[in-house]
N, CA, C and O atoms as CSV, one atom per row, in Angstrom:
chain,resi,resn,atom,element,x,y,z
A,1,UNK,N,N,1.078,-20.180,-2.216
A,1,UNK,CA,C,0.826,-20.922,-3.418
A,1,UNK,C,C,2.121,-21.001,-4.220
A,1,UNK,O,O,2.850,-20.027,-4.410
A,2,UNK,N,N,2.421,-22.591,-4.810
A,2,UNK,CA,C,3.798,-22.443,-5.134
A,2,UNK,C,C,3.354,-22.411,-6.953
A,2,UNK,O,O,2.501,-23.140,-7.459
A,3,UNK,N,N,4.009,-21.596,-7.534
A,3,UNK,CA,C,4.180,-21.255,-8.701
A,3,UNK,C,C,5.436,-21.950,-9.826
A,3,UNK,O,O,6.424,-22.614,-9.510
A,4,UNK,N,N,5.131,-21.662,-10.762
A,4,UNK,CA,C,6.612,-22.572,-11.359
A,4,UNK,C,C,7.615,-21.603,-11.313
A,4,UNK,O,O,7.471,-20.424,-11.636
A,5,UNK,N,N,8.784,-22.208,-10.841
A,5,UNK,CA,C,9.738,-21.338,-10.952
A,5,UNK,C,C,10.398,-20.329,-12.116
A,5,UNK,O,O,10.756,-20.795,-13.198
A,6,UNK,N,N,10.521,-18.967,-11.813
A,6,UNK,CA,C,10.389,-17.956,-12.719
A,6,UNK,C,C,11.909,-17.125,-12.638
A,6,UNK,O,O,12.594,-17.755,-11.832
A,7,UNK,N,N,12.575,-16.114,-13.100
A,7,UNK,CA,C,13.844,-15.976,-12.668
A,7,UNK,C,C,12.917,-14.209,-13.214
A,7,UNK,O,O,12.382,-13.754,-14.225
A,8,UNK,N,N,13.279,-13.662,-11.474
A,8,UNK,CA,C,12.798,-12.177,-11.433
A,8,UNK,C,C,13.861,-11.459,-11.436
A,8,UNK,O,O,14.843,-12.141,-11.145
A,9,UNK,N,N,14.189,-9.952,-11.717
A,9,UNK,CA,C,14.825,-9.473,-11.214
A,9,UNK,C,C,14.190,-7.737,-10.552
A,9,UNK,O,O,13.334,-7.016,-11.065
A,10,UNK,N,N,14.848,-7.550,-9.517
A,10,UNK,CA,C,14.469,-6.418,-8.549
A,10,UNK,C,C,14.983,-5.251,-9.183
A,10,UNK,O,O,15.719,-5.327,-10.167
A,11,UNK,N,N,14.477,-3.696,-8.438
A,11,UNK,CA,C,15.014,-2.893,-9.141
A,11,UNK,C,C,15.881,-3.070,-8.637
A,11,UNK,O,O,16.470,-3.507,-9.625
A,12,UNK,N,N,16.650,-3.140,-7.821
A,12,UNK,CA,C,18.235,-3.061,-7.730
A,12,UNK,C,C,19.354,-3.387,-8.347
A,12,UNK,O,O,20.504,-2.959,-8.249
A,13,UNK,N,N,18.683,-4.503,-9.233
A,13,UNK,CA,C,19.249,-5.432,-10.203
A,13,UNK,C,C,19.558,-6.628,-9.765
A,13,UNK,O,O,20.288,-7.385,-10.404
A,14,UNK,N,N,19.191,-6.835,-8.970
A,14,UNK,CA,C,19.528,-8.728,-8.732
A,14,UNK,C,C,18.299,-9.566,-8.755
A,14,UNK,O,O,17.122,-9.399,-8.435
A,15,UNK,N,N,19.129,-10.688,-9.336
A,15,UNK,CA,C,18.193,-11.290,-9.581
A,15,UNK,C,C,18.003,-12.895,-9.447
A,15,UNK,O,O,19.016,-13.511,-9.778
A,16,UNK,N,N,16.844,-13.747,-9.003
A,16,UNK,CA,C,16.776,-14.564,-8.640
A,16,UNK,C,C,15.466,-15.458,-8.917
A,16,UNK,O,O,14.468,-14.943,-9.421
A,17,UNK,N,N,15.510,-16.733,-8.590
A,17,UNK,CA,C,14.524,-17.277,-8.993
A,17,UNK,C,C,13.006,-17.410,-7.635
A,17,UNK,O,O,12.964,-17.552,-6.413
A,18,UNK,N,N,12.118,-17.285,-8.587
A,18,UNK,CA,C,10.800,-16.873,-8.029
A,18,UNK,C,C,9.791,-18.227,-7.721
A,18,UNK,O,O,9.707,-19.149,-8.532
A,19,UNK,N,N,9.266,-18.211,-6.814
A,19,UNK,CA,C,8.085,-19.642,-6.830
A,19,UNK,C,C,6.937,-19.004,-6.446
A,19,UNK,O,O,5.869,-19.489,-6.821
A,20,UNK,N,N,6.938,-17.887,-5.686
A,20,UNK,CA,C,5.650,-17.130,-4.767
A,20,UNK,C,C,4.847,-16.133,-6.151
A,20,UNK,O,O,5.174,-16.092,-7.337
A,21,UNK,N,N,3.785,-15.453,-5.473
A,21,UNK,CA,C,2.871,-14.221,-6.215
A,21,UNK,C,C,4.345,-13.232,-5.226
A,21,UNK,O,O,5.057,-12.348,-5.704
A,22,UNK,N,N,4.380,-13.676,-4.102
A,22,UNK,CA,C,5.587,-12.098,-3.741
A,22,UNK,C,C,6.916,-12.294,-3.111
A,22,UNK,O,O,6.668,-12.198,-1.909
A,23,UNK,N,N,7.672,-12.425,-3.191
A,23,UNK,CA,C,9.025,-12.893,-2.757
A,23,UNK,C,C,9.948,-11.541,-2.600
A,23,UNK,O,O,10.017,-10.719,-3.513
A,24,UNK,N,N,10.785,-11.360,-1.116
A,24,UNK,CA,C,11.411,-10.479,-0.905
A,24,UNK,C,C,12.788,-10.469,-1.752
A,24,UNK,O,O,13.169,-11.559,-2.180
A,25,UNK,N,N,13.548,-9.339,-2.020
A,25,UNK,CA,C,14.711,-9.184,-2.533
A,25,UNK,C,C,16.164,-9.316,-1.457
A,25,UNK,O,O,16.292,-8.363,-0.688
A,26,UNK,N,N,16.970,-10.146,-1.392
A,26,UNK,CA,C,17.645,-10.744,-0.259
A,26,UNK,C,C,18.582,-9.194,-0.591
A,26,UNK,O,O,19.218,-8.762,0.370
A,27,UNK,N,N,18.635,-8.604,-1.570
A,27,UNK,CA,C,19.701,-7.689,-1.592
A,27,UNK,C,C,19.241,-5.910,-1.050
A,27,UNK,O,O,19.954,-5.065,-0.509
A,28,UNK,N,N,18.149,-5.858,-1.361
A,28,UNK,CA,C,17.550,-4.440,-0.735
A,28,UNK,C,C,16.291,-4.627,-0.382
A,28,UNK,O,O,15.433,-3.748,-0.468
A,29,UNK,N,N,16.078,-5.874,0.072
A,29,UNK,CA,C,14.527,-6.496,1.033
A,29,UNK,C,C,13.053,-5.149,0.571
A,29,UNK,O,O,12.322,-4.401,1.219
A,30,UNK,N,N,13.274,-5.497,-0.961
A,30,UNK,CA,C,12.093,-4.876,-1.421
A,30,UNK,C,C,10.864,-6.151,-1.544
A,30,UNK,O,O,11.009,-7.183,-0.890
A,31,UNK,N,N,10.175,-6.036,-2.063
A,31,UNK,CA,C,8.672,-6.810,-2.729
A,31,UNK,C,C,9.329,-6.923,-3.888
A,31,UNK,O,O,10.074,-6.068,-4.366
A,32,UNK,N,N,8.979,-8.314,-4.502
A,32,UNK,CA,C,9.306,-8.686,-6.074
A,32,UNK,C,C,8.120,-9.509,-6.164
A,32,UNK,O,O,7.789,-10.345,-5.323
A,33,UNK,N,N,7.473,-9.217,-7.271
A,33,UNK,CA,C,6.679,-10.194,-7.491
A,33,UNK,C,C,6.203,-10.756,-8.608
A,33,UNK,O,O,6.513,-9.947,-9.483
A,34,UNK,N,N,5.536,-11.811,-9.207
A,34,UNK,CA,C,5.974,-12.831,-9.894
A,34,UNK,C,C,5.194,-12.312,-11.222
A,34,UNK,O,O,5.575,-12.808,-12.282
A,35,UNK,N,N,4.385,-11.584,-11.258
A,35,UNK,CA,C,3.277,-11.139,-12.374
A,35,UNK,C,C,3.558,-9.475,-11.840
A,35,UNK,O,O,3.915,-9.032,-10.748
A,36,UNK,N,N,3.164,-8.696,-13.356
A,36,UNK,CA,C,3.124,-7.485,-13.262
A,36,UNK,C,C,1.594,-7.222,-12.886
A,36,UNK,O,O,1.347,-6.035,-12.670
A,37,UNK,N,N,0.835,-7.848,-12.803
A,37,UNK,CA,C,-0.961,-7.601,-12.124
A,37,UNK,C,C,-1.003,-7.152,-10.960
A,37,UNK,O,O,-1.445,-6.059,-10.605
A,38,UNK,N,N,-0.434,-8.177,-10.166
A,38,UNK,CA,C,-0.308,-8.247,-8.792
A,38,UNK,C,C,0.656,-6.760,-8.324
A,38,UNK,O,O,0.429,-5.989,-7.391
A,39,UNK,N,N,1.755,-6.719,-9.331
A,39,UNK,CA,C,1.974,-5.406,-8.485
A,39,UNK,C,C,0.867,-4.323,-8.282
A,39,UNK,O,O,0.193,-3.786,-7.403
A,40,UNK,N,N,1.112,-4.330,-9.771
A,40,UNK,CA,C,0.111,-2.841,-9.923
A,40,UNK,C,C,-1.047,-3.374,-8.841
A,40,UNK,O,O,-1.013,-2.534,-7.942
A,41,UNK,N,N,-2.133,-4.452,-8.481
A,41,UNK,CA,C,-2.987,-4.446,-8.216
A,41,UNK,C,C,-3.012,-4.084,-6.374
A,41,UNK,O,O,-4.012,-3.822,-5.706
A,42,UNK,N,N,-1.309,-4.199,-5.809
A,42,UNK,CA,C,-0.958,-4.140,-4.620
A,42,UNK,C,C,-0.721,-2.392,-4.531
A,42,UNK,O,O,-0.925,-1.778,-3.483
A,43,UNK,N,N,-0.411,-1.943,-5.389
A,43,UNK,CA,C,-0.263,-0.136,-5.437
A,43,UNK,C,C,-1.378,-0.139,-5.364
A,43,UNK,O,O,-1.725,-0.024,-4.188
A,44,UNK,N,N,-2.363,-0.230,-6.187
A,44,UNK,CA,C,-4.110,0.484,-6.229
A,44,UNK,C,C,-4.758,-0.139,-4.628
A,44,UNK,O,O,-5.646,0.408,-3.973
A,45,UNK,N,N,-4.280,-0.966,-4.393
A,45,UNK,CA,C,-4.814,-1.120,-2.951
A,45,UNK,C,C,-4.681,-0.475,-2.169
A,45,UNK,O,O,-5.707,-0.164,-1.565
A,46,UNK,N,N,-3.278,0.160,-1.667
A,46,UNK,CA,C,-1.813,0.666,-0.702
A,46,UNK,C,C,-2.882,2.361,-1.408
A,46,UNK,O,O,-3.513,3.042,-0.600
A,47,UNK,N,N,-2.863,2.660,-2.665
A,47,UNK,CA,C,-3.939,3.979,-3.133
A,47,UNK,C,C,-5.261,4.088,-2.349
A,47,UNK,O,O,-5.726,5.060,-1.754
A,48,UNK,N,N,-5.710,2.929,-2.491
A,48,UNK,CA,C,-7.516,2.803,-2.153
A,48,UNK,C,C,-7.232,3.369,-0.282
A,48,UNK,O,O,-7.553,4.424,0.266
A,49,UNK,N,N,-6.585,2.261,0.214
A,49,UNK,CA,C,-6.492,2.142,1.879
A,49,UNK,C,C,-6.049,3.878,2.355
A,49,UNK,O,O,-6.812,4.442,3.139
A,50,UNK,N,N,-4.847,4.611,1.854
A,50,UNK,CA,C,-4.563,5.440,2.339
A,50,UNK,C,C,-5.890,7.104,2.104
A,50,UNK,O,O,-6.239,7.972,2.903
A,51,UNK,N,N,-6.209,6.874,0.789
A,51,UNK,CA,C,-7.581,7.694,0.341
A,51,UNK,C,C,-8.563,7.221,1.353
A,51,UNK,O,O,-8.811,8.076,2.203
A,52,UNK,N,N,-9.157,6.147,1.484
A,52,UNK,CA,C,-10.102,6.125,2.668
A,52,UNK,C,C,-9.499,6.755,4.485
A,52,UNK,O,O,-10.155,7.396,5.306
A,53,UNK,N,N,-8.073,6.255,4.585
A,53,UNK,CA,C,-7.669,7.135,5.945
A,53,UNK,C,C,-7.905,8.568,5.852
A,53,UNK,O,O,-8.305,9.231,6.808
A,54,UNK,N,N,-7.617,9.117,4.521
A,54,UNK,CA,C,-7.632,10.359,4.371
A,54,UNK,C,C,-8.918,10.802,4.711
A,54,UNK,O,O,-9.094,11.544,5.677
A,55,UNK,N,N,-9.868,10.391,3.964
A,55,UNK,CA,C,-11.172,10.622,3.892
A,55,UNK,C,C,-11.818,10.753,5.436
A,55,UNK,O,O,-12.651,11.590,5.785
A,56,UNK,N,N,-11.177,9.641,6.321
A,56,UNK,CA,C,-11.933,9.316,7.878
A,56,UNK,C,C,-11.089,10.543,8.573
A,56,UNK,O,O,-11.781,11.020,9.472
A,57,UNK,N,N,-9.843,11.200,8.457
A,57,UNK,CA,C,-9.611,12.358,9.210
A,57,UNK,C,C,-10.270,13.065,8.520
A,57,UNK,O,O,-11.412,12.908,8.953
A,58,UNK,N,N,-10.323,14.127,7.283
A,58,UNK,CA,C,-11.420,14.747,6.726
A,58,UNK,C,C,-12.588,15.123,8.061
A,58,UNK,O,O,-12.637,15.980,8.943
A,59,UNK,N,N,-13.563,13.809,7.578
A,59,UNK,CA,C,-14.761,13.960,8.357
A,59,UNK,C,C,-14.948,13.622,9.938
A,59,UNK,O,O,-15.981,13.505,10.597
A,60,UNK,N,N,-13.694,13.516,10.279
A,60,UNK,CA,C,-13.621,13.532,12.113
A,60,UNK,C,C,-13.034,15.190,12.481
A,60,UNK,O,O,-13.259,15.875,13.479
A,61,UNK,N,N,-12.220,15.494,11.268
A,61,UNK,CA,C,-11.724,16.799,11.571
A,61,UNK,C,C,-13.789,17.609,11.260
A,61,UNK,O,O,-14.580,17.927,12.148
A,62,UNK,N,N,-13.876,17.638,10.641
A,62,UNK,CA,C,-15.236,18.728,10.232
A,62,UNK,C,C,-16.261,18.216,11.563
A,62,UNK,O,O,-16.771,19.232,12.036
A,63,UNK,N,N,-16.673,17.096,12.235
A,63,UNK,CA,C,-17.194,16.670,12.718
A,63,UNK,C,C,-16.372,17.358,13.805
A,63,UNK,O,O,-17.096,18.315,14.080
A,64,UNK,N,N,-15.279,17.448,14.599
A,64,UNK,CA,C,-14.884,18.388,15.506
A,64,UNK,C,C,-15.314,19.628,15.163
A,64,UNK,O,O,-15.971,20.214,16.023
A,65,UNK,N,N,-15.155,20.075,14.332
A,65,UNK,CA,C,-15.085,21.662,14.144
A,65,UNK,C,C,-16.661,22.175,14.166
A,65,UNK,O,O,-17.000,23.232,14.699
A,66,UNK,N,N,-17.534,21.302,13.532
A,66,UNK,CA,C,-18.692,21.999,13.855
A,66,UNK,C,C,-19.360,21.747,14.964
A,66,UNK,O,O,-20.095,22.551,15.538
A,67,UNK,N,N,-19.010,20.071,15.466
A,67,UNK,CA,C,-19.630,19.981,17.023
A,67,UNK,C,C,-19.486,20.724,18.009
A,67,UNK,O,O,-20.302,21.317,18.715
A,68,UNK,N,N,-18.585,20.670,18.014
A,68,UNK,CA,C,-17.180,21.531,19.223
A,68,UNK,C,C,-16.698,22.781,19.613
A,68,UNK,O,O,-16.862,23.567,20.546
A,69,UNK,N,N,-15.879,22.680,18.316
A,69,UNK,CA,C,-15.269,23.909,18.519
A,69,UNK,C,C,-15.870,25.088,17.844
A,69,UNK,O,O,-15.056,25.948,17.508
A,70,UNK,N,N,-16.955,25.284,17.609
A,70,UNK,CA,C,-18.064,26.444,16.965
A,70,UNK,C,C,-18.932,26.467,18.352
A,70,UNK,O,O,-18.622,27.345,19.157
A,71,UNK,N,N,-19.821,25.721,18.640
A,71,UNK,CA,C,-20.148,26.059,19.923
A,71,UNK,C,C,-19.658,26.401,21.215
A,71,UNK,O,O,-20.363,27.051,21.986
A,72,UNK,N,N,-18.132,25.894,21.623
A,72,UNK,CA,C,-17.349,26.300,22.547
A,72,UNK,C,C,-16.994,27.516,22.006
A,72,UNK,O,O,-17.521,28.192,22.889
A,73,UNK,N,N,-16.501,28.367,21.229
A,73,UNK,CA,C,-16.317,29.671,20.657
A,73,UNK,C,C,-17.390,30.771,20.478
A,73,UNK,O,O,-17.088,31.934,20.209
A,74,UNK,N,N,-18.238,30.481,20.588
A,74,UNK,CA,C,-19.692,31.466,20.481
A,74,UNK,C,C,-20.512,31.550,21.507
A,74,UNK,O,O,-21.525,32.248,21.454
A,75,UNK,N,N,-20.094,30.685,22.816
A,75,UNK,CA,C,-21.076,30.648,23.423
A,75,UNK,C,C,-20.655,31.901,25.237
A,75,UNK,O,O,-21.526,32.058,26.094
């Protein structure tokens, strides 16, 4: 989606003009993007996604341990 052109600058400090929601930084090929929403709203995602991985080892680890390896140990 083309946006009106905006003049961003990266943390690195350079800076350039913007048309996208995310446009790379040609100088340290970070994410820049055109609204401060969208960042933050791309962290709470990148938050959400890695908390749910967490969560699915969690309960595959406990799901080993009581299937498995408690009955292979006691028996």
């Amino acid at each position: 989606m083309i946006l009106t052109p905006k003049t961003v600058t990266c943390r690195c400090g350079h800076s350039f003009t913007a048309e996208r929601d995310r446009s790379w930084c040609e100088k340290c090929c970070e994410a820049v993007y055109y609204n401060e929403k969208d960042k933050n709203r791309h962290r709470y995602n990148s938050m959400y996604v890695v908390g749910v991985i967490l969560a699915v080892i969690t309960f595959l680890t406990y799901v080993f341990m009581e299937l498995i390896a408690v009955p292979l140990l006691s028996a």
